[in-house]
N, C-alpha and C positions, 0 to 999 in steps of 0.2 A: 504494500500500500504506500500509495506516496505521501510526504506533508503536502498543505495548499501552500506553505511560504517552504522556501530552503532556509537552512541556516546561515546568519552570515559568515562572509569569510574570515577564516580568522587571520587576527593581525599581530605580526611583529610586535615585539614591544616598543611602542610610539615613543614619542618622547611629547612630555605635556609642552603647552604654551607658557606654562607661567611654573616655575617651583619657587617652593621659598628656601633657602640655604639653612642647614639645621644649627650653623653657630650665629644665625643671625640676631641682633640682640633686640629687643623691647625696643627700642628706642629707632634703632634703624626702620624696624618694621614699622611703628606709626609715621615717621617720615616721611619714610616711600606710600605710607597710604594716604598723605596728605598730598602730597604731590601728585601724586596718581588724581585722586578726588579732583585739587584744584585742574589739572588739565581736562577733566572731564567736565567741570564747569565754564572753561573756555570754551571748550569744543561743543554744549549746546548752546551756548550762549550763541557762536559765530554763523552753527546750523540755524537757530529760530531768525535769526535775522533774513532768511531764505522763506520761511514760511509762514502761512496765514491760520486766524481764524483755529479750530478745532485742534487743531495737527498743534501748530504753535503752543497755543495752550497749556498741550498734553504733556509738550518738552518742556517746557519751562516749570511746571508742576516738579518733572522730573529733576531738573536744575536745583531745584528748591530742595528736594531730599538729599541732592548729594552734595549742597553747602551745608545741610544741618551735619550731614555724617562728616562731612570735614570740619565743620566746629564744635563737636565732638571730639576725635579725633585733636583737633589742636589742643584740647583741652584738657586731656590726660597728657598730651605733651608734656603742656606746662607745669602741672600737678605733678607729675612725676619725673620730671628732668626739668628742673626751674634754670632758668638760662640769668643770672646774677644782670639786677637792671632790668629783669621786665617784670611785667604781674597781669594776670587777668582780669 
């Protein structure tokens, strides 16, 4: 008897897009997630200026979440690695 789908094929071991390095520290890691966050708010920010109405909106909502998780994010920063001369 046959299946109706085949199996997929199987695959090599891929290698991911994104790993995180196992000595990497606290501190590097909310960095790079602040940074990561902030370009991600560039880049809808330079996208909605492209579009209207609905669709716009819908990014910019989006925009809005990923400034909150980035001031989040800065904000354990600060809490936990106080950079002498600033404060929240």
């Amino acid at each position: 008897m046959k299946k109706p789908t085949p199996n997929p094929p199987e695959q090599a071991h891929s290698h991911p897009l994104f790993c995180v390095r196992p000595d990497l520290s606290t501190e590097e890691a909310l960095s790079n997630a602040s940074e990561i966050l902030e370009n991600a708010v560039v880049t809808g920010h330079e996208a909605a200026e492209h579009m209207h109405g609905l669709h716009r909106e819908q990014l910019m909502t989006l925009v809005q979440s990923v400034e909150m998780a980035q001031i989040l994010v800065e904000a354990a920063l600060a809490r936990e690695f106080p950079v002498a001369g600033s404060s929240i």
